[in-house]
LUMNURO-635014 format. One record per residue (C-alpha): residue in one letter; residue number from 1; x, y, z. Coordinates in Angstrom, 1 decimal. Layout:
# LUMNURO-635014
A,NUM,X,Y,Z
...
END
This chain:
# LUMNURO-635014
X,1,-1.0,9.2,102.0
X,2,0.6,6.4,104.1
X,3,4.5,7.0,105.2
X,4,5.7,4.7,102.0
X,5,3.7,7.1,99.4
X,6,5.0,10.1,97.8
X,7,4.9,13.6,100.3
X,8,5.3,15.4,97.1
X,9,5.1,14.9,93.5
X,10,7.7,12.5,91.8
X,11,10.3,15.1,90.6
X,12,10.3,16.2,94.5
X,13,10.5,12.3,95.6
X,14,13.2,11.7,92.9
X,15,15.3,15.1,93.9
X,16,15.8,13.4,97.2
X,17,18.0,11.2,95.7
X,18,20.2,14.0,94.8
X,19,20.9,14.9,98.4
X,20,22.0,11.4,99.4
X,21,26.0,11.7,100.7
X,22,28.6,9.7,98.7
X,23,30.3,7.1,100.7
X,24,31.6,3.1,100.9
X,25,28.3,1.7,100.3
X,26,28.7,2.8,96.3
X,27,31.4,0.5,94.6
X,28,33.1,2.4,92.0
X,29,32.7,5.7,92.8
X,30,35.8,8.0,93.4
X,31,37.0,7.5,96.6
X,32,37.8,11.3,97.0
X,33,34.0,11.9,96.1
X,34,33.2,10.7,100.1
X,35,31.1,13.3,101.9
X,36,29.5,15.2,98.6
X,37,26.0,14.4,97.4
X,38,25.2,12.7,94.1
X,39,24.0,16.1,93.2
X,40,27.4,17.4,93.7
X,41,29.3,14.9,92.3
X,42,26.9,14.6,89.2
X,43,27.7,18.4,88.8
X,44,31.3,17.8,88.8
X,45,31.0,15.7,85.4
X,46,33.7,13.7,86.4
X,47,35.4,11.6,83.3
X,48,34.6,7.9,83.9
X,49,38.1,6.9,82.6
X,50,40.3,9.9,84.7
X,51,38.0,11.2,87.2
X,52,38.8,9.1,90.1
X,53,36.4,6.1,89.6
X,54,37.8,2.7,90.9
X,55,37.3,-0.4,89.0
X,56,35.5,-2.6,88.7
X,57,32.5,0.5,88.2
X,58,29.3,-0.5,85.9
X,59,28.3,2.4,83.8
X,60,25.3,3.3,81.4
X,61,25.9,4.9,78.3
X,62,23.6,8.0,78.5
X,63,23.1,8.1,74.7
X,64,22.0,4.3,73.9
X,65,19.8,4.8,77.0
X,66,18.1,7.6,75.6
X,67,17.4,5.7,72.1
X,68,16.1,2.8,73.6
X,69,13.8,5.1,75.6
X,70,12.6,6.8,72.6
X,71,12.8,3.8,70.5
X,72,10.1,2.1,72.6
X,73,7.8,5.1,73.2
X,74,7.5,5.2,69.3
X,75,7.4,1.1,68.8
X,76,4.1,1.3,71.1
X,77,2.8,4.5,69.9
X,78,3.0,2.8,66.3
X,79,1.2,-0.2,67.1
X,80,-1.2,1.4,69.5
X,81,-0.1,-0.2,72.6
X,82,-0.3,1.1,76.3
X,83,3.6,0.5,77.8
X,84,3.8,-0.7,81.3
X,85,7.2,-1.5,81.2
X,86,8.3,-4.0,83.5
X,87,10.0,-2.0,86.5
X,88,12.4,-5.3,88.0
X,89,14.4,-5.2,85.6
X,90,16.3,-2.2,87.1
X,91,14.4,-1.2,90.1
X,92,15.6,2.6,89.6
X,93,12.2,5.1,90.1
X,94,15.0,7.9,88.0
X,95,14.4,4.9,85.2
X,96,11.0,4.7,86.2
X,97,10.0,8.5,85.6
X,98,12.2,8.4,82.2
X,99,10.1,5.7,81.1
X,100,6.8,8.0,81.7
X,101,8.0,10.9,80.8
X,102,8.7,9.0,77.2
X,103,4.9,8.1,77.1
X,104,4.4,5.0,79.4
X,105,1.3,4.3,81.0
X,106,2.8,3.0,84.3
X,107,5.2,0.5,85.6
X,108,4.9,-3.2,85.8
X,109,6.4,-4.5,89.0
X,110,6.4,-9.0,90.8
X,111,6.5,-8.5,94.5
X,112,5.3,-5.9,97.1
X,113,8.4,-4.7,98.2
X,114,8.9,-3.0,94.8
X,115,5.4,-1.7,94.5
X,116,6.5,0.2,97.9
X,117,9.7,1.5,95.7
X,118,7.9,2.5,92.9
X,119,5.0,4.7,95.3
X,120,7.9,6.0,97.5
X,121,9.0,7.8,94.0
X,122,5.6,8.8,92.8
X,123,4.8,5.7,90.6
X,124,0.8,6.4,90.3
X,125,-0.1,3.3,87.9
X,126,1.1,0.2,89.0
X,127,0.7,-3.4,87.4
X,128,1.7,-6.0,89.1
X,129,2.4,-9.1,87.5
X,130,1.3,-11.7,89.8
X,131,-1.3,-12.8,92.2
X,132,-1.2,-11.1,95.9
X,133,-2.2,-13.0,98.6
X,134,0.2,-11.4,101.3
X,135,-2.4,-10.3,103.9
X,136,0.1,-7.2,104.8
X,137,0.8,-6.2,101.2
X,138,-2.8,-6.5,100.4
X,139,-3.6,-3.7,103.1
X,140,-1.0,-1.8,102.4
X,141,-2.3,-1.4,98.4
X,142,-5.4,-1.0,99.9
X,143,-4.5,1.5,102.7
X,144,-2.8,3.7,99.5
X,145,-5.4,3.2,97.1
X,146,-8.0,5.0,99.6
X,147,-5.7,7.3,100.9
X,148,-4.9,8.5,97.0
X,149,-7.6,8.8,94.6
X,150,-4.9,9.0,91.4
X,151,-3.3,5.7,92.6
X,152,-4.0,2.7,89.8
X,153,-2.9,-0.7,90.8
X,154,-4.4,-3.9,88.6
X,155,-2.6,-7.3,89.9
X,156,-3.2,-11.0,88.4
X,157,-5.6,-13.3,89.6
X,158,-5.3,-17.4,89.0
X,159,-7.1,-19.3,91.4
X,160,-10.5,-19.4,93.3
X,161,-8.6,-19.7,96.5
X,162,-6.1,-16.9,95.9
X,163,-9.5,-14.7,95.5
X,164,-10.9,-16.0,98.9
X,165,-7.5,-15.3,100.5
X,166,-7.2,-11.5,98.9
X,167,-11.4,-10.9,100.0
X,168,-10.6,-12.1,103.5
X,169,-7.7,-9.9,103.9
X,170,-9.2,-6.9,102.4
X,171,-12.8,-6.8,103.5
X,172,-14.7,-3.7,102.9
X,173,-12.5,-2.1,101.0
X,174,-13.2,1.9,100.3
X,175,-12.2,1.1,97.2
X,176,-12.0,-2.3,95.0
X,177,-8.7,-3.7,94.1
X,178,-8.7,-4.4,90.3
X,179,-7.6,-7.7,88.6
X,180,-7.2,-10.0,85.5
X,181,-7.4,-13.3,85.3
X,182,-4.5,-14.5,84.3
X,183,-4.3,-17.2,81.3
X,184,-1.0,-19.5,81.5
X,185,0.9,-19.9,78.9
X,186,0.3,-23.6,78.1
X,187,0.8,-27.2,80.2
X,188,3.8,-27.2,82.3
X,189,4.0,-23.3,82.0
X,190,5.1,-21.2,85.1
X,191,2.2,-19.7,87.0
X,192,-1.8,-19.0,85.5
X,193,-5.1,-20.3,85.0
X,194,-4.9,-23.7,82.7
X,195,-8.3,-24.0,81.2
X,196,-10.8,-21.3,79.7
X,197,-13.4,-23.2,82.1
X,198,-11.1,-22.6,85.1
X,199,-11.1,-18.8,84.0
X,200,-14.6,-18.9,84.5
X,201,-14.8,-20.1,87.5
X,202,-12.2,-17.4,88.6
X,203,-14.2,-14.6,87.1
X,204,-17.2,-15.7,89.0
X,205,-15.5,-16.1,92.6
X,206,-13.9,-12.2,91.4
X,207,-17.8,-11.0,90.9
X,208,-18.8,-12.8,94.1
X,209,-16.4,-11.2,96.3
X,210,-16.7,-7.7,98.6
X,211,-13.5,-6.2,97.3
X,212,-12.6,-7.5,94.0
X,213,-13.4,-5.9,90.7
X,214,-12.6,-7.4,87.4
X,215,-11.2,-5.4,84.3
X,216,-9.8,-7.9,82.1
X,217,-7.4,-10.3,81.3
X,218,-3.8,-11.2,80.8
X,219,-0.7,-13.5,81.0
X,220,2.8,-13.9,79.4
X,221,3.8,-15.4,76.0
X,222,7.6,-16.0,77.3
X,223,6.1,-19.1,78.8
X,224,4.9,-20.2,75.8
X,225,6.4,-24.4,75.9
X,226,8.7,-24.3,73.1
X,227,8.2,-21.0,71.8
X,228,8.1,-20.2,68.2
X,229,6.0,-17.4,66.7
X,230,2.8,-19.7,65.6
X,231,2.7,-21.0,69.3
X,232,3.4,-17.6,70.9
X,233,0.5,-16.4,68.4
X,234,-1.7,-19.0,68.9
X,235,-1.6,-18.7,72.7
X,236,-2.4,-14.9,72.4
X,237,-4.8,-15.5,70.4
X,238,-6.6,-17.4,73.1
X,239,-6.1,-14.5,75.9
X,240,-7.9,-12.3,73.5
X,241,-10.6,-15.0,72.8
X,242,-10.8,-15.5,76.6
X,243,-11.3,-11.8,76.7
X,244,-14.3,-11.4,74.2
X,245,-15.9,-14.3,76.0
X,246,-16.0,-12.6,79.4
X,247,-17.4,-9.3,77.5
X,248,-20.0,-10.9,76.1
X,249,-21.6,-12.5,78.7
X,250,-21.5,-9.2,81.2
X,251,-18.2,-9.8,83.3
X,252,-16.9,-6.4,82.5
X,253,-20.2,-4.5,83.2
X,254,-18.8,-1.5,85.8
X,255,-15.3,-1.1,84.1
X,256,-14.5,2.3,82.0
X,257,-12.0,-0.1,80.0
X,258,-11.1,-3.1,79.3
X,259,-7.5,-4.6,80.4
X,260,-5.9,-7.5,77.7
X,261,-2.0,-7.6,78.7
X,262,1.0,-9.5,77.6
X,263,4.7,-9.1,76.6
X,264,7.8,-10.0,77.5
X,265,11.0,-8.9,75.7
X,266,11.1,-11.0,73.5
X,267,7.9,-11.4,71.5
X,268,6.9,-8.2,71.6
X,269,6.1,-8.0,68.0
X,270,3.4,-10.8,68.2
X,271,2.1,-9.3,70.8
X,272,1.2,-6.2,69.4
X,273,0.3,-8.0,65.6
X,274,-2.4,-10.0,68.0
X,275,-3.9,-7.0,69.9
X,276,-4.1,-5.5,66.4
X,277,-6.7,-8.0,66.0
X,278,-8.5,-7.3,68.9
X,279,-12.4,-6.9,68.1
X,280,-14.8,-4.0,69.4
X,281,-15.8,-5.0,72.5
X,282,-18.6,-3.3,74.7
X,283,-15.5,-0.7,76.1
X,284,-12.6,0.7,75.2
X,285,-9.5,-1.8,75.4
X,286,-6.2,-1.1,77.4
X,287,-3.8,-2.9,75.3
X,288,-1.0,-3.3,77.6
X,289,2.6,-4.1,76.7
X,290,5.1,-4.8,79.8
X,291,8.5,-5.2,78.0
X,292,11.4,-4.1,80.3
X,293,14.7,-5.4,79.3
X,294,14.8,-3.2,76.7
X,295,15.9,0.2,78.9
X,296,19.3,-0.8,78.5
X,297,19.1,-4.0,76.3
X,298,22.3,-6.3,76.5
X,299,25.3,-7.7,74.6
X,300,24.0,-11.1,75.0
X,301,20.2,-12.9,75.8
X,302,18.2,-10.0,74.9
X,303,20.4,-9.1,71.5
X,304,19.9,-12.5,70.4
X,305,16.0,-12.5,71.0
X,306,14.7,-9.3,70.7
X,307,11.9,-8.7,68.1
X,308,13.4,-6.1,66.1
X,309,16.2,-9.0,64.8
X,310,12.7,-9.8,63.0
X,311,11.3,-6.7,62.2
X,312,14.7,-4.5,61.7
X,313,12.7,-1.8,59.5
X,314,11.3,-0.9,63.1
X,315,14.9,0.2,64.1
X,316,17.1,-1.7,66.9
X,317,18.0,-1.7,70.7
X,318,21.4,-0.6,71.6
X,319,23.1,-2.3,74.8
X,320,23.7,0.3,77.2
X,321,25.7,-1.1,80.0
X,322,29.6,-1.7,80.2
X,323,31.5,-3.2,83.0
X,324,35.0,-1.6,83.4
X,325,37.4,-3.6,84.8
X,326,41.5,-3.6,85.1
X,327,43.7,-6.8,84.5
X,328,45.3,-7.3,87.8
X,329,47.3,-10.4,86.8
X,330,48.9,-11.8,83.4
X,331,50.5,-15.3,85.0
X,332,51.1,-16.2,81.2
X,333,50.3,-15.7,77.4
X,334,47.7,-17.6,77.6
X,335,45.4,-16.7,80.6
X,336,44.9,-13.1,82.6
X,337,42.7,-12.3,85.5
X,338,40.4,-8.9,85.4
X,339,39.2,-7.6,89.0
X,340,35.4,-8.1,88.4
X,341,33.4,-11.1,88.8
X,342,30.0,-13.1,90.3
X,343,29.3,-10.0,92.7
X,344,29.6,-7.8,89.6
X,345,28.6,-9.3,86.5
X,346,25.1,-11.2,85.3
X,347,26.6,-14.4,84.8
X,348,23.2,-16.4,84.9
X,349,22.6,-16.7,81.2
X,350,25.9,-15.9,79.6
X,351,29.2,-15.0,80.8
X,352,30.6,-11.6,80.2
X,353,31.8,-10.7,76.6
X,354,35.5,-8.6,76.6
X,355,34.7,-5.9,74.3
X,356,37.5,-2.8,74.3
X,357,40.4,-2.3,76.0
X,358,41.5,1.0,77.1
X,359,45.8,1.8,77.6
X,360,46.8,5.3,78.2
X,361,43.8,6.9,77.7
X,362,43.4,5.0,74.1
X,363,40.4,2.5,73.4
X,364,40.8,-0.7,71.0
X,365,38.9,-3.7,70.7
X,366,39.7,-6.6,72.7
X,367,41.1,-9.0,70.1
X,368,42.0,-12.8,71.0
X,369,40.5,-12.0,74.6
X,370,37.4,-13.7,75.8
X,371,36.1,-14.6,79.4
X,372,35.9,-18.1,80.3
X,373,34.8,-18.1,83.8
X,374,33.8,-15.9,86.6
X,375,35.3,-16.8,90.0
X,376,33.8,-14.4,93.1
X,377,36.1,-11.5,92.6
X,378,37.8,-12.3,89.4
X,379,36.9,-12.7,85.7
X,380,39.1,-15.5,83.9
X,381,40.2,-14.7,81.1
X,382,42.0,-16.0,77.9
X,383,43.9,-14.8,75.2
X,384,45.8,-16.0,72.0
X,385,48.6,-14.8,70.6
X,386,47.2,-11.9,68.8
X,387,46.0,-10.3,72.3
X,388,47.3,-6.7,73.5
X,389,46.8,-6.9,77.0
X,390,49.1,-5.8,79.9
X,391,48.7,-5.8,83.9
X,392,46.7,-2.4,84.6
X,393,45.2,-2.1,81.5
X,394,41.1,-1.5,81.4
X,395,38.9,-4.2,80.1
X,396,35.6,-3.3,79.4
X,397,33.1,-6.1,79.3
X,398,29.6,-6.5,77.9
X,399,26.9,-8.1,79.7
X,400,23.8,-10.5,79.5
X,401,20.7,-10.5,80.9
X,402,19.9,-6.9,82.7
X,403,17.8,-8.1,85.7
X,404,20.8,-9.1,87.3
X,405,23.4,-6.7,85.6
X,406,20.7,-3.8,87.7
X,407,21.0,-5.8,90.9
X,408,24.9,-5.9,91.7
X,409,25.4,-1.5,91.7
X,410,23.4,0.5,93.9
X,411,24.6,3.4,92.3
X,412,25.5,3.4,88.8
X,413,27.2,6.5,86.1
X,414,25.5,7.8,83.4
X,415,28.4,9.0,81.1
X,416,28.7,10.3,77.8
X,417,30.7,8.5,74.8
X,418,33.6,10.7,75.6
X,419,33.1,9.4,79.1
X,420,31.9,12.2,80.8
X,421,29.3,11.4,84.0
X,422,26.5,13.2,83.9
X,423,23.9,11.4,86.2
X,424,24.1,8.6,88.8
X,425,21.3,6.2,88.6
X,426,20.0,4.4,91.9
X,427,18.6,1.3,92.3
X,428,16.2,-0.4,95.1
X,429,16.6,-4.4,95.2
END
């Protein structure tokens, strides 16, 4: 294997990261915790609330995380769905293997760089959702895929030239690099092929390359152009349509299966009523679901949109994630300032929700408080006359949007509702 692949097998890789030394690059972490390993300090099962930790610290509730992780494993299993769940969202191979472990058939990753991640850990089925046409990265997937016959890596194609620049670069291949065509979502959509014609002629520079091997198709409904659930359905119906069209005239020949993928977070359920639909086709069909916000959900954009808001008899996410902070000032009735801000809170969709507060080691809700704007360092809040809050008191705050909640802490608790750490979860951005 090549230096970035696993030396051992993925509990060995992930293990490692038990041995790494506690220091200043981890915000929140007890400062007296300097010097031991995560290992160490995991053993310790510090409390998040009196163990030391330094606000602002981000932490993971180790029981929704669980349910979420079951919840999904059984959603799929139900609808008879493969799960790739989309790795960006937290970038965190411990998240990763969890994710396996509760029945996934790999890991969907965007970019190189986080392919690199996800091997370094042991990942061995890899789909990455977009086109690669980096020369580098393309011999790097190719260097791994002949250097480990269990390696799987399927990436989107969309143009004629993006096939003539991923050929050139990879020549003769000892093995093929597998793609799908990928369908956009409609005019004015983000990236994919627009026409069923230009499809074709996609496929056909695929069959006429040296290194190329098609194995299905795929795309992504969240692009749907004003999205509702006869558009979203309508445009999967095409990608399946595009997908017995390519069967039947011979385009899937020297395949064992054949790929149709789709699904975002948030219209998951027409996704799998769609592939549901699917007809026999001359092989077996991967039906691939890549939904990823879902590992730890949110308090704001994802609660709102998730699927099971429309299907609640097939139970509901949990949000997972709380930002503890501490009110540093109180300048009057009206207004207080909490020590976290753009550097630790997603902020790109919604702005943090103030949830509990926590006073001598008692928890209440946050009543009449409510964030109003985040400056670098500092969450501004404001609060009516009804609101408890005091200078030193902990504020814990809901988030929105997990892609870049995960980004912001390298290092991030696992605790227990009584707030007991039992795991530290590392991320790769």
């Amino acid at each position: 294997m090549t230096a970035d692949s696993p030396a051992g097998s993925a509990a060995e890789s992930l293990a490692r990261l038990a041995a790494e030394r506690v220091d200043h690059r981890f915000k929140g972490l007890p400062p007296d915790a300097d010097g031991l390993t995560v290992g160490e300090l995991a053993a310790q099962r510090r409390n998040l609330f009196t163990g030391g930790f330094a606000t602002p610290v981000l932490a993971l509730s180790a029981e929704r995380l669980e349910h979420n992780l079951r919840l999904m494993e059984t959603y799929a299993d139900r609808h008879g769905l493969a799960f790739a769940p989309h790795g960006k969202t937290s970038m965190a191979p411990q998240l990763f293997q969890r994710q396996i472990e509760h029945g996934a058939w790999g890991i969907t990753l965007a970019v190189p760089h986080q392919v690199r991640v996800a091997r370094a850990f042991g990942t061995r089925r890899v789909f990455l959702a977009n086109e690669l046409v980096d020369a580098a990265a393309l011999r790097w997937v190719s260097a791994e895929l002949g250097a480990d016959p269990e390696f799987r890596f399927v990436c989107y194609v969309d143009s004629v030239r993006g096939v003539e620049l991923m050929d050139a670069a990879l020549g003769e291949a000892r093995r093929p690099l597998d793609v799908v065509v990928e369908l956009a979502a409609g005019e004015g959509a983000r990236t994919g092929v627009r026409t069923e014609a230009e499809c074709a002629a996609v496929a056909d520079a695929v069959a006429g390359s040296r290194s190329l091997r098609l194995v299905g198709v795929a795309g992504y409904e969240g692009e749907v152009p004003k999205a509702d659930p006869e558009r979203v359905t309508a445009w999967l119906r095409r990608l399946v349509a595009l997908a017995a069209d390519f069967d039947e005239v011979g385009r899937f020949t020297d395949v064992d299966e054949i790929v149709v993928s789709a699904g975002g977070s948030a219209w998951f359920d027409a996704v799998a009523d769609v592939f549901a639909e699917i007809p026999e086709l001359s092989r077996p069909v991967l039906k691939l679901l890549r939904s990823g916000a879902y590992v730890s959900h949110d308090d704001g954009h994802y609660r709102k949109l998730t699927p099971f808001n429309r299907v609640p008899e097939e139970g509901a996410l949990e949000p997972a994630f709380r930002l503890w902070t501490q009110v540093v000032s109180r300048p009057t009735a009206e207004q207080a300032f909490v020590n976290a801000g753009k550097r630790d809170a997603a902020y790109d969709l919604d702005l943090p929700f103030a949830q509990v507060i926590r006073r001598d080691g008692a928890e209440r809700p946050a009543t009449g408080v409510s964030v109003t704007s985040l400056s670098d360092q500092h969450a501004w809040l404001s609060t009516t006359p009804e609101a408890d809050l005091e200078v030193g008191d902990w504020v814990g705050l809901g988030l929105s949007h997990p892609c870049t909640s995960f980004d912001k802490w390298p290092l991030i608790p696992v605790a227990e509702a009584d707030g007991t750490v039992v795991d530290y979860v590392r991320t790769f951005f």
